[in-house]
C-alpha positions as CSV (number, residue, x, y, z in Angstrom):
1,X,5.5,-7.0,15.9
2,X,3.9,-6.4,12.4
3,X,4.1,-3.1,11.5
4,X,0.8,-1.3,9.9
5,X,0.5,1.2,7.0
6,X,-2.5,3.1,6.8
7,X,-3.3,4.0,3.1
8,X,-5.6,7.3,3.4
9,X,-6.4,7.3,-0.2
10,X,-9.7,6.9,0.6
11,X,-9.9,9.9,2.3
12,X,-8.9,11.6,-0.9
13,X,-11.7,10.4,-2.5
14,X,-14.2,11.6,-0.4
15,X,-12.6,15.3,-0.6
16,X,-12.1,14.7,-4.5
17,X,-15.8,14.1,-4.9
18,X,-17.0,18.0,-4.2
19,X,-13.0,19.2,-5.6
20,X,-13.2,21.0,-2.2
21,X,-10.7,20.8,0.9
22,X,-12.2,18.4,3.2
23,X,-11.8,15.7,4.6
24,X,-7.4,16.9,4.5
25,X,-5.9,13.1,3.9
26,X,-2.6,15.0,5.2
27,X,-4.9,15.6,8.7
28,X,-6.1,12.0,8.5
29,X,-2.9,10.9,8.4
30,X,-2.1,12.5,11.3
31,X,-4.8,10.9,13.2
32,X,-3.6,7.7,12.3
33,X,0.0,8.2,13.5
34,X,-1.6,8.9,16.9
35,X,-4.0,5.6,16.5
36,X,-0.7,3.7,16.3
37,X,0.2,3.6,12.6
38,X,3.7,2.5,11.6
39,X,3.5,4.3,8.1
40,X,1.3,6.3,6.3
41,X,0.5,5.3,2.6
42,X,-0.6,7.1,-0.7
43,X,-1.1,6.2,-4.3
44,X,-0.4,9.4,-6.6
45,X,-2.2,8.1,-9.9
46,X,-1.7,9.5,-13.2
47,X,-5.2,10.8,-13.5
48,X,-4.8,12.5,-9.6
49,X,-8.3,11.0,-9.1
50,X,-8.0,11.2,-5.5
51,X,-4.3,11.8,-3.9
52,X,-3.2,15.2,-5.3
53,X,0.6,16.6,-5.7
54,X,-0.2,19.5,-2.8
55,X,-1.1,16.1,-0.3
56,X,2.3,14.3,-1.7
57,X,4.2,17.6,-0.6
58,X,2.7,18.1,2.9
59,X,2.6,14.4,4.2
60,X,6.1,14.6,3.3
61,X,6.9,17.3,5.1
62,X,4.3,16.6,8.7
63,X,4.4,12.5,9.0
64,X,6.9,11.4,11.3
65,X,6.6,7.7,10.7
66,X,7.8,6.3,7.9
67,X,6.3,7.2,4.0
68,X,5.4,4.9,1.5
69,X,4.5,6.6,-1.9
70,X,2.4,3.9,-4.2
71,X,3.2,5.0,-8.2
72,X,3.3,3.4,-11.8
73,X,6.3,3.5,-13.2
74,X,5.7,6.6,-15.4
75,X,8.2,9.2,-15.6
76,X,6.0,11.9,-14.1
77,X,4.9,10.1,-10.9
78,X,8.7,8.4,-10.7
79,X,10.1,12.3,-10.9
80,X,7.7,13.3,-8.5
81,X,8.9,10.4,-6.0
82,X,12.3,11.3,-6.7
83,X,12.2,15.1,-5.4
84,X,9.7,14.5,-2.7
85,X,12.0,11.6,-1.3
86,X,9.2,9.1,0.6
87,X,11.4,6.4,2.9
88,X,9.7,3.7,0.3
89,X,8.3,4.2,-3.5
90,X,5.9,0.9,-4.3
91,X,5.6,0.3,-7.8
92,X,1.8,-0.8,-8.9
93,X,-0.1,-1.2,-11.9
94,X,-2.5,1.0,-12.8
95,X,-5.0,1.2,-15.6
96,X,-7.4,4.4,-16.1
97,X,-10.4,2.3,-16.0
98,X,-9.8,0.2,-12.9
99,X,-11.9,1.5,-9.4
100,X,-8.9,0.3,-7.4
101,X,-5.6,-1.7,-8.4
102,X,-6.9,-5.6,-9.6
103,X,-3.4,-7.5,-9.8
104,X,0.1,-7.5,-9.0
105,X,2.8,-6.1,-11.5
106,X,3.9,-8.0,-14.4
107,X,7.4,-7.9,-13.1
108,X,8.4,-11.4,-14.9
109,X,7.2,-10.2,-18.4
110,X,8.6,-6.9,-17.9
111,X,9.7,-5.0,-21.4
112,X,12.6,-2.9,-19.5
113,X,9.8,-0.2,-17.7
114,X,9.9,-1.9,-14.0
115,X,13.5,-2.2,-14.0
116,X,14.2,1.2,-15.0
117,X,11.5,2.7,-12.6
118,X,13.2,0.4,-9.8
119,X,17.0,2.2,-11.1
120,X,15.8,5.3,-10.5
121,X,14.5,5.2,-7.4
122,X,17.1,3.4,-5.6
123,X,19.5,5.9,-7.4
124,X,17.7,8.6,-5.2
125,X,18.0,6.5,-2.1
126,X,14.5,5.6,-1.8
127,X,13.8,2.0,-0.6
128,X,11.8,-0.5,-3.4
129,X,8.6,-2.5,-2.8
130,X,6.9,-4.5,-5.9
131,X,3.0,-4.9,-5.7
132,X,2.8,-8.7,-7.0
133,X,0.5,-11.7,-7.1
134,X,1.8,-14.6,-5.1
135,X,3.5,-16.2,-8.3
136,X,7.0,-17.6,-7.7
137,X,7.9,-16.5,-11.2
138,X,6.8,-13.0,-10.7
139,X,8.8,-13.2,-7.1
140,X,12.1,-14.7,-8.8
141,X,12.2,-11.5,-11.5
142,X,11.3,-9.1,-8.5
143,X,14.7,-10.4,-6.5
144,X,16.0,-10.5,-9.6
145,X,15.6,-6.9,-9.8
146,X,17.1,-6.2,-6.2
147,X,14.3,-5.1,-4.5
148,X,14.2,-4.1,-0.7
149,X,10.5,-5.9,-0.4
150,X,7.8,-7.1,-2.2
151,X,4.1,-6.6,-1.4
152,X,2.1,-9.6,-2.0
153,X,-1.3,-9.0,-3.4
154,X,-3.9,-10.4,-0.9
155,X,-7.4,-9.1,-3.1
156,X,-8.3,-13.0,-4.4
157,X,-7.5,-14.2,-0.8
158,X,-9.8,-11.2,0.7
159,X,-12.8,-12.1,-1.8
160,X,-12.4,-15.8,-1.6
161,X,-14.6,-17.9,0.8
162,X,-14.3,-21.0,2.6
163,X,-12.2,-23.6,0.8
164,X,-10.9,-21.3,-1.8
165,X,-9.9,-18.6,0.9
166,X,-8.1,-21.3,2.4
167,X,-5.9,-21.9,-0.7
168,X,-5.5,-18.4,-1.3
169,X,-3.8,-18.3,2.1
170,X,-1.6,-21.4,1.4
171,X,-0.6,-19.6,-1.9
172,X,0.4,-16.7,0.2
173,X,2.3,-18.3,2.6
174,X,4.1,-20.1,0.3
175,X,4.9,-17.3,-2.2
176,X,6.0,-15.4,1.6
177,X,8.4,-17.9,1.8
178,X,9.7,-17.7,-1.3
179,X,10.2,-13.9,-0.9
180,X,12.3,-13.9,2.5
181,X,14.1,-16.9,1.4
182,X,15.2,-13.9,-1.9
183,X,16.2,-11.7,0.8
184,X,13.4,-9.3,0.5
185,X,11.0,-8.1,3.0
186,X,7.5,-9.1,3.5
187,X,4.8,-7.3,2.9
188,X,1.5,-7.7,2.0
189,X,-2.0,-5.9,1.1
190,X,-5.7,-5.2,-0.4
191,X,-9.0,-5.8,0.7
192,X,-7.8,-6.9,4.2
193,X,-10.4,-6.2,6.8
194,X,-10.8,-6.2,10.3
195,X,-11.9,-9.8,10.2
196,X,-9.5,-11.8,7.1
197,X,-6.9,-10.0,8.6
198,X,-5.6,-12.6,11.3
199,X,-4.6,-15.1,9.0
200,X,-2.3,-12.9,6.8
201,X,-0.8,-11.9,10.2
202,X,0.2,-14.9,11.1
203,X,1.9,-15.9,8.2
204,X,5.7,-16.1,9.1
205,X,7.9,-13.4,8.4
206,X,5.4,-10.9,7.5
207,X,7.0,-7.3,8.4
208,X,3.7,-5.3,7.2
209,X,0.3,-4.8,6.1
210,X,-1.2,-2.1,4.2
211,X,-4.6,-1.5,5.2
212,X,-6.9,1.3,3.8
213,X,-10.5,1.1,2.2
214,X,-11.5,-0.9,6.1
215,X,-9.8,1.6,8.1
216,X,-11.2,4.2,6.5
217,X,-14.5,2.8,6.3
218,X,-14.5,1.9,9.9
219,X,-14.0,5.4,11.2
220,X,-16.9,6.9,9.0
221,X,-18.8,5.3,11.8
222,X,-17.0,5.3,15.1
223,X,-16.2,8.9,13.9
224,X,-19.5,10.2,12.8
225,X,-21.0,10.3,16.6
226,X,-18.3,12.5,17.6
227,X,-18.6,14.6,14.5
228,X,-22.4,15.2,14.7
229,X,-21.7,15.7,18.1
230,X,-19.3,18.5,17.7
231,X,-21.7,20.1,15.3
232,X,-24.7,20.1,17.4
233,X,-22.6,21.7,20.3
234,X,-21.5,24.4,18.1
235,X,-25.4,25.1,16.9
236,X,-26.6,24.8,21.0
237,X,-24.0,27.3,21.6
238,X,-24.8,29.7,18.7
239,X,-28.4,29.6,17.7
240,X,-30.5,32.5,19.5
């Protein structure tokens, strides 16, 4: 069975965008756990523009499947994952001006930062994913590195169309290879929907998926009915 992490960042957006308390990402993730999630995801950027310390302190604290903290390696975010104690840290890139992570981590031309953000987490018994493309370079430094998994980057593939999406999947599937046959796990994410979704799943030895802008999007609407719903039984029972 392929286990599925459900990245609520998203939901953290929403709430960010009126700097108010709603939509809670720590009640989303709650509702997830009881759709069937395996794990619960969140990306603590630098610039807090959606996931917030108070969310990285509670989902700690209230999920009972298994955490998986997405960070830079910058000390602040590194310390942060270091006391809080997630069961996995994944290390990503991140740049200020970027709407959502666009590549994998330069592990392969890494100046020393990588290794060291890897050192420290392991030294606080947290398990290590790397975000990468499917480059075997980039997968030789991550096992290298002694990583516990590596999260292949699946945005070209979700983009990609007809021929080209099928070479993006070949690339995956090879690169997948490469990472068991290093001893790491495999996982993989970004921009997987409910549709492109099958073909990643059925790439051998995938362990997990990290799904969250679909997920998220898809309940706006199967959601919404209920929620007007609610409202407009709260008004019928209220209004004079």
């Amino acid at each position: 069975m392929i286990e599925l992490g459900v990245n609520i960042d998203h939901i953290a957006t929403v709430r960010q965008a009126r700097r108010t308390y709603e939509p809670d990402p720590v009640i989303a993730a709650a509702l997830a756990e009881q759709g069937g999630a395996d794990g619960i995801t969140f990306h603590l950027r630098e610039d807090r523009r959606h996931i917030q310390d108070r969310d990285v302190e509670l989902l700690k604290r209230t999920v009972t499947v298994k955490t998986n903290m997405e960070l830079a390696c910058a000390d602040e975010v590194v310390d942060i994952c270091c006391r809080t104690q997630p069961d996995w840290g994944l290390l990503v890139p991140e740049s200020r001006q970027e709407v959502t992570t666009e590549g994998g981590l330069d592990v392969a031309g890494d100046s020393g930062r990588v290794k060291s953000a890897v050192q420290r987490l392991k030294d606080a018994g947290i398990l290590v994913s790397l975000f990468i493309d499917p480059d075997m370079d980039q997968i030789r430094a991550a096992s290298e590195l002694g990583v516990d998994a590596v999260e292949l980057h699946t945005g070209p593939y979700a983009i990609a169309r007809r021929d080209d999406q099928k070479r993006e999947l070949d690339r995956l599937a090879s690169a997948g290879e490469a990472v068991t046959t290093g001893g790491m796990r495999l996982h993989a994410g970004h921009g997987l929907n409910y549709t492109n979704v099958r073909n990643v799943a059925q790439i051998p030895d995938m362990i997990e998926l990290n799904i969250g802008h679909s997920i998220v999007s898809r309940a706006v609407m199967v959601g919404m009915k209920e929620a007007v719903a609610e409202m407009r039984r709260i008004l019928d029972l209220y209004a004079p």
